[in-house]
N, C-alpha and C positions, 0 to 999 in steps of 0.2 A: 256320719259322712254320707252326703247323698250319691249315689251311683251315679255316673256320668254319663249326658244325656246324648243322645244322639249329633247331635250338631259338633257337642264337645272331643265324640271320637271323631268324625269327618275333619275338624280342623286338623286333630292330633294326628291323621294319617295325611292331610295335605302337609303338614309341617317334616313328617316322615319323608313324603315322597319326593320334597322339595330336596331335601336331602342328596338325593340322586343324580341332581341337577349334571353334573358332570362326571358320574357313577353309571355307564348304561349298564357295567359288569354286576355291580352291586343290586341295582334295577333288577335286573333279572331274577335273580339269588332271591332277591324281598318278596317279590311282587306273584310269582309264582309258587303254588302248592308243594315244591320237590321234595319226594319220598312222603306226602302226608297220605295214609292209609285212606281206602278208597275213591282215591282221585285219579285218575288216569296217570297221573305222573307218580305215583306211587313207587316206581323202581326207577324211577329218573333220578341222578345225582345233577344233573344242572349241563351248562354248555362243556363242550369236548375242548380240546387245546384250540385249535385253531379258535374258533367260536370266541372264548376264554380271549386271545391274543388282541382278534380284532378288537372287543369289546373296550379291553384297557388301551390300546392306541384310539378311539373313538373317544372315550375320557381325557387321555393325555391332550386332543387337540383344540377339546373345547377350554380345558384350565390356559392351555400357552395363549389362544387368544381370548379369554377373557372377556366377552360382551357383557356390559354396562345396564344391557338394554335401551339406547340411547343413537351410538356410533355405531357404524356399520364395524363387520371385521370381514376378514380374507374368509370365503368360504369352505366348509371342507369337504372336501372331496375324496372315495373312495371309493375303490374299487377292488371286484375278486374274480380273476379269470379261476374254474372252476370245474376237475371232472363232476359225475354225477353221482346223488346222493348227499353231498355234505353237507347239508344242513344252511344251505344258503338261505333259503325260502323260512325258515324259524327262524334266522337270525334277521329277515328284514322285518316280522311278523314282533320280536323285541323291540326291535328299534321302534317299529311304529308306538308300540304300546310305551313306551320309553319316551319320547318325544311327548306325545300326549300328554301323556301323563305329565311330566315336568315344565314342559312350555306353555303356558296358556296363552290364548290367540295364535297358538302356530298354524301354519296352512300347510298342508302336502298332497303330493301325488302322486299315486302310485301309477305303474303300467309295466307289460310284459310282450317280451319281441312276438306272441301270435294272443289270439283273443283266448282260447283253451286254457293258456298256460294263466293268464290273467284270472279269467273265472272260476278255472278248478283247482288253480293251484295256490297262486302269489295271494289274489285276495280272499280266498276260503280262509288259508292260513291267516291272515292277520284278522280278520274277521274272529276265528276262534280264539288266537292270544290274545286280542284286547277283551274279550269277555272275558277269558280265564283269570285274566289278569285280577287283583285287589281293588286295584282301579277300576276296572267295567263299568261297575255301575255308575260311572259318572257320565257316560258317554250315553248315546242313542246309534246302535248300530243296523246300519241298513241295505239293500243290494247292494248299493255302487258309491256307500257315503258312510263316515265316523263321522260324530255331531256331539259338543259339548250340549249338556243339556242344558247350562246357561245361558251359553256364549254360542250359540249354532252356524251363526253369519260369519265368525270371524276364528273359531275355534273349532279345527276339519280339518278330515283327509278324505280324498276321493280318490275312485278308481275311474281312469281314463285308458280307452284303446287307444294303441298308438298307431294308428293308417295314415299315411304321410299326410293326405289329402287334410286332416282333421288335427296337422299338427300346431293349429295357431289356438287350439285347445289349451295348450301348456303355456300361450302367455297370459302375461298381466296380473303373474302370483306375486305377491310382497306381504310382507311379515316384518314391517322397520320396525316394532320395538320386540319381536320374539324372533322366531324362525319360519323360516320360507324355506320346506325341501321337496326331494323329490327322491324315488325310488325305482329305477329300471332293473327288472328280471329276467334274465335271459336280453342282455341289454347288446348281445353281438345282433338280435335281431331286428332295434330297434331303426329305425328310420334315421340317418342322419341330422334331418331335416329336423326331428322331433327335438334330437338333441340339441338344435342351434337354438329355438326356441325358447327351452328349458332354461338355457342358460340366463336368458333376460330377468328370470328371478331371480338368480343368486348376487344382487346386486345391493340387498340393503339387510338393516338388521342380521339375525346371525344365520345363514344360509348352509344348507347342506346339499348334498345329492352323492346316491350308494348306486352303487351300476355292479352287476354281477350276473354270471352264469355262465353258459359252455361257449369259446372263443371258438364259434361256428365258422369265422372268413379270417381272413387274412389284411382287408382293409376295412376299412368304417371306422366309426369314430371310438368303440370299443377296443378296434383294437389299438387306435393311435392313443389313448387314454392309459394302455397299459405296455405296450413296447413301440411307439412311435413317439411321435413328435408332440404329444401332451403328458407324456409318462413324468416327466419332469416336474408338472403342475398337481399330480393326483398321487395320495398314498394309496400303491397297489401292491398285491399278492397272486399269487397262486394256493390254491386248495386240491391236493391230491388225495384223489381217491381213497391211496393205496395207506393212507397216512389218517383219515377221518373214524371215527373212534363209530360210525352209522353204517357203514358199507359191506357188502357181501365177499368177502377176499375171496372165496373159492371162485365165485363167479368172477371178481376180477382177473384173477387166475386164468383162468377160464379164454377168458377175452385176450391176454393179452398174447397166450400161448395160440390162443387161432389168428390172431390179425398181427404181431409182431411189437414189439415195443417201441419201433420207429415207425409203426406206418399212425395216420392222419387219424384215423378211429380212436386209438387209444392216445395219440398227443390230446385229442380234443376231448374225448368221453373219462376219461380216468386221468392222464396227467394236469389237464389245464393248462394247455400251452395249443397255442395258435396250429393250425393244420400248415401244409407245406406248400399243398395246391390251393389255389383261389379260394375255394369252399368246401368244407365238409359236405354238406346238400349234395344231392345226384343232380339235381336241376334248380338252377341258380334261378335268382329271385328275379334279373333280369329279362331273362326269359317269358318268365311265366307272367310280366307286367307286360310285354312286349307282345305276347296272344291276347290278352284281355283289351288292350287297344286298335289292335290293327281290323280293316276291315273285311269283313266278310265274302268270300271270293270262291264259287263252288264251279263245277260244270255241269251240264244237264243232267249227262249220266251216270253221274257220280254215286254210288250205293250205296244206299243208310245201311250204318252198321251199329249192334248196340252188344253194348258190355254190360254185361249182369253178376254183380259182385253178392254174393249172397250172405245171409248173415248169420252166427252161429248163436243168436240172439245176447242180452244186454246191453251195452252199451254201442257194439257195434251197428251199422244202417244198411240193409240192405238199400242196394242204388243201381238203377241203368241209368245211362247215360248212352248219348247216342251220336254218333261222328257221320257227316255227310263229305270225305277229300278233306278239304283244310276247312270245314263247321262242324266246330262243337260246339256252337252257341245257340242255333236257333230254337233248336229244339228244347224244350226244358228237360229236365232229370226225372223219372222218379224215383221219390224215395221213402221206403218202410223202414219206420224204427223197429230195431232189433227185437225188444218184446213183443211187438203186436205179429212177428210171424211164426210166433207158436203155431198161429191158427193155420197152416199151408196154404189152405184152400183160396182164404183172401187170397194172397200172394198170384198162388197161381192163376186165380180170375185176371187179374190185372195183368200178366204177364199173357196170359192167352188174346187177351182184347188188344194187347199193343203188335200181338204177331198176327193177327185178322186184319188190322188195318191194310185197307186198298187203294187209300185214297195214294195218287204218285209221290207225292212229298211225303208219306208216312209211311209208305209199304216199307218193311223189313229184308234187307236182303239177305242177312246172318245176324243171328243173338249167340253172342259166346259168352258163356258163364263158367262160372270157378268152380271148379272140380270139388272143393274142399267142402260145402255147405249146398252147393249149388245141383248136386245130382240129383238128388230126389227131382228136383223140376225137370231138369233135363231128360228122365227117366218116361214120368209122365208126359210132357211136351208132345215126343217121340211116338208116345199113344196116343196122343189126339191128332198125329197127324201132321204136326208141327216138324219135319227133316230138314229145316235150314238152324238149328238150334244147335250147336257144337258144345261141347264140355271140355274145358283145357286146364291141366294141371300144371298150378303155376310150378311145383317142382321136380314137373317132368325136362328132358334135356331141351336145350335151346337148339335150333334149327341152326345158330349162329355159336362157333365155339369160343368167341370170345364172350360170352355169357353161360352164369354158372349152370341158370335153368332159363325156364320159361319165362318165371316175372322178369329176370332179369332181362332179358329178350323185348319184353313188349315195352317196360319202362324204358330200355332205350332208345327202342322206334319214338315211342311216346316225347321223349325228349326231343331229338330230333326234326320232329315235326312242328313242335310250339315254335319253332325260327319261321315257322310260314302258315302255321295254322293259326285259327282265332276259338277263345273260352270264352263265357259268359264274365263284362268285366266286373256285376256286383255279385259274383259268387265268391265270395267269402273262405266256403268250405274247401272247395274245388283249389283253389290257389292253393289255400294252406295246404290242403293233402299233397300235389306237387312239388312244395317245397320245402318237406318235413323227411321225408327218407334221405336217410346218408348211406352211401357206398363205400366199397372199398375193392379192389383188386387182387386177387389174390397170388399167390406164389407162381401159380403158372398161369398168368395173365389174363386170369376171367372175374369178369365183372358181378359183384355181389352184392343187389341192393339190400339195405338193411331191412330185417324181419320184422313184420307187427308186433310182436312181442318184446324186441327190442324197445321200439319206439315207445310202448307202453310202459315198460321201464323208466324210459326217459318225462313220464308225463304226457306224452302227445297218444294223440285221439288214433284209432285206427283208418288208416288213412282210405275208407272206402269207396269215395267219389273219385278219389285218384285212379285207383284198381279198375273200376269202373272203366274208366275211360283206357287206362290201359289195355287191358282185356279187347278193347276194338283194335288192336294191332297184330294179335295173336295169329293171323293168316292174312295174305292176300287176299281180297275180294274183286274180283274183275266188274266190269260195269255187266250191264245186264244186255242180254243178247235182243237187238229188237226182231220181233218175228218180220219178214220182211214181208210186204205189199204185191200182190198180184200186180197191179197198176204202177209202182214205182219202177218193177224187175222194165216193164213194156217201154218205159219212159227210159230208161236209160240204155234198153235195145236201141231206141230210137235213135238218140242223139250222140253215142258215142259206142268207138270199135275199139276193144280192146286187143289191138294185135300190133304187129311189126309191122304192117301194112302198111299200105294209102288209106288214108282215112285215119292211122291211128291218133291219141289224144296227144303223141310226142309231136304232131307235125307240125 
């Protein structure tokens, strides 16, 4: 008997995978290495309950409607309000490879409510389970695109950002004789707008679309999808924390004993259920689109002030950023990646040439920087002579007792001001960092934005350009005193008495 040739297995595992067709559960089970000795998944037994549940109600709705590949059917829809860790991001990372795999000519698209969350997290994952996957090698994977290597024009999934402005990205997808889907991550943060869009493809052929992640607001079309007035159209769930077979219970523990079991933090971080106020966020996304438009409005004497967030290097950036009254925008930022300031010295070059500047729109009137990475400079500064340089500890007490420390102090000067200040509106970074920390209040009513190490937890970037910019709230700065004119004091001898008199300026 002759051993079976190459072509002969490829069919025999399309014949397999074909299998699957309405199986994403079994898909999974086949398609990955679980428990095979030196593979990463080596102590993996496969998806957890929840995982498990979704998967078989995702099978149960494509057998009920039944596509022909011919006639369109009712799309399906699902959705997972979501605390953090459970495994949502692997389970869209199945499905893509699940789809693929089984649909040929399908189209999709994926996207994730900030660009971060997109690149490092939603599409690395599916990026890596479609290679892992049995399947892989049928595909061509690339930054921002999966490509059948046959079929490349018509057999795809891409990754799209989803910024309102670039939501007519998402139309014009159809799949009439396979599937037309979509994928949103952390989909409380997606654009409403994006999602109207979306919806124009789920119109022919067998159409899908998975929305999932932490129910960050209270309105938007995420949350009407799962307790409003679309909840009726979409099969949804909840995914708690406390219940995910992935998650750290001491730390949950942990969280739920410092912030309480009813407050906003823990409904949205570990329960999966909607917050109570508007937004989770300390500064709502309105806000922060409402400085990146408005324009630009200083007074003469207004005094540059710059915020120096220092970095304790990796992935975090050292950044100033620099505020004139209500302009943050004119001036650009800068910013050093984390590794390159092993070297201090660079660092402190630059940071010395931006506090020599004389010119009157550059002069420095104060650089306040962060206590935490930021001494060494401040220390040195000091020795060159540099005494307008201030060091503030953002967990020193707030000036203001309704905040817990100091960050919380400046973040919400900082908020505060974005109702009448203007940011740079193609900073990208800067918005995100504003709109990434969440608060919470605590027992005896002070304000407590959330920690960097929280948010890294959550996925999101150390929000450095934010800090940055907060850090210029950290004291009052007065304008600057002009020395006054021999010739101006004579002139205004001249022309005006300042008394109770005849002649005074009330007459």
């Amino acid at each position: 008997m002759k051993p079976p040739t190459s072509s002969t297995l490829d069919r025999a595992l399309a014949n397999k995978i074909q299998s699957f067709y309405s199986d994403p559960g079994g898909f999974v089970l086949f398609a990955f290495p679980w428990g095979e000795p030196g593979t990463e998944l080596e102590h993996e037994s496969g998806p957890d309950e929840n995982q498990k549940r979704f998967l078989l109600d995702v099978g149960k709705a494509v057998r009920e409607r039944a596509f022909n590949g011919r006639d369109p059917v009712m799309p399906l829809l699902f959705a997972i309000a979501s605390g953090h860790g459970t495994g949502k991001t692997v389970l869209g990372a199945w499905l893509a490879s699940w789809i693929l795999s089984t649909r040929p000519d399908s189209i999709g698209r994926v996207t994730a409510g900030t660009y971060t969350q997109l690149e490092s997290v939603t599409w690395a994952a599916i990026q890596h389970w479609v290679g892992l996957s049995i399947t892989g090698p049928w595909f061509i994977i690339q930054a921002h695109g999966i490509y059948h290597k046959l079929r490349p024009k018509t057999w795809k999934l891409v990754a799209l950002t989803c910024k309102e402005e670039k939501a007519q990205a998402f139309a014009g997808q159809h799949a009439k004789t396979s599937t037309s889907w979509y994928l949103f991550d952390e989909a409380s943060l997606v654009p409403d707008k994006v999602w109207t869009v979306a919806k124009g493809g789920l119109t022919d052929g067998e159409p899908m679309m998975f929305a999932w992640g932490q129910p960050e607001r209270n309105s938007g079309r995420f949350y009407e999808v799962n307790w409003g007035r679309e909840e009726h159209q979409w099969d949804h769930r909840c995914f708690d924390s406390r219940s995910s077979r992935f998650t750290n219970k001491e730390l949950i523990a942990r969280d739920i004993a410092e912030y309480g079991i009813d407050s906003d933090f823990v409904r949205v971080r570990i329960r999966g259920i909607h917050p109570l106020a508007s937004e989770l966020q300390f500064i709502d996304r309105a806000r922060i689109l409402g400085a990146q438009q408005r324009q630009v409005v200083t007074f003469p004497d207004d005094p540059l002030i710059a915020g120096f967030d220092a970095s304790g290097g990796g992935s975090a950036w050292n950044v100033v950023r620099f505020r004139r009254g209500l302009d943050a925008r004119s001036i650009p930022p800068l910013r050093v990646p984390g590794e390159l300031s092993r070297d201090r010295s660079m660092l402190l070059a630059k940071l010395t040439e931006i506090l020599r500047e004389q010119h009157p729109d550059r002069k420095i009137a104060v650089m306040f920087v962060d206590s935490a990475y930021g001494a060494p400079y401040v220390e040195r500064l000091h020795t060159l002579g540099f005494g307008n340089v201030v060091e503030v500890n953002f967990g020193a007490p707030s000036p203001d007792r309704h905040q817990a420390n100091m960050r919380a102090y400046m973040w919400n000067l900082c908020k505060e001001w974005l109702l009448h200040g203007a940011i740079p509106a193609d900073d990208e970074k800067l918005a995100l960092d504003l709109g990434s920390p969440g608060a919470h209040i605590r027992p005896n009513n002070q304000l407590v934005i959330e920690s960097k190490e929280s948010m890294q937890k959550r996925g999101l970037a150390s929000p450095d350009d934010g800090d940055a910019l907060a850090l210029t709230f950290a004291q009052p700065v007065p304008p600057p005193t002009p020395e006054p004119l021999e010739e101006c004091e004579e002139f205004l001898a001249d022309q005006f008495t300042f008394s109770t008199g005849q002649g005074g300026w009330m007459r």
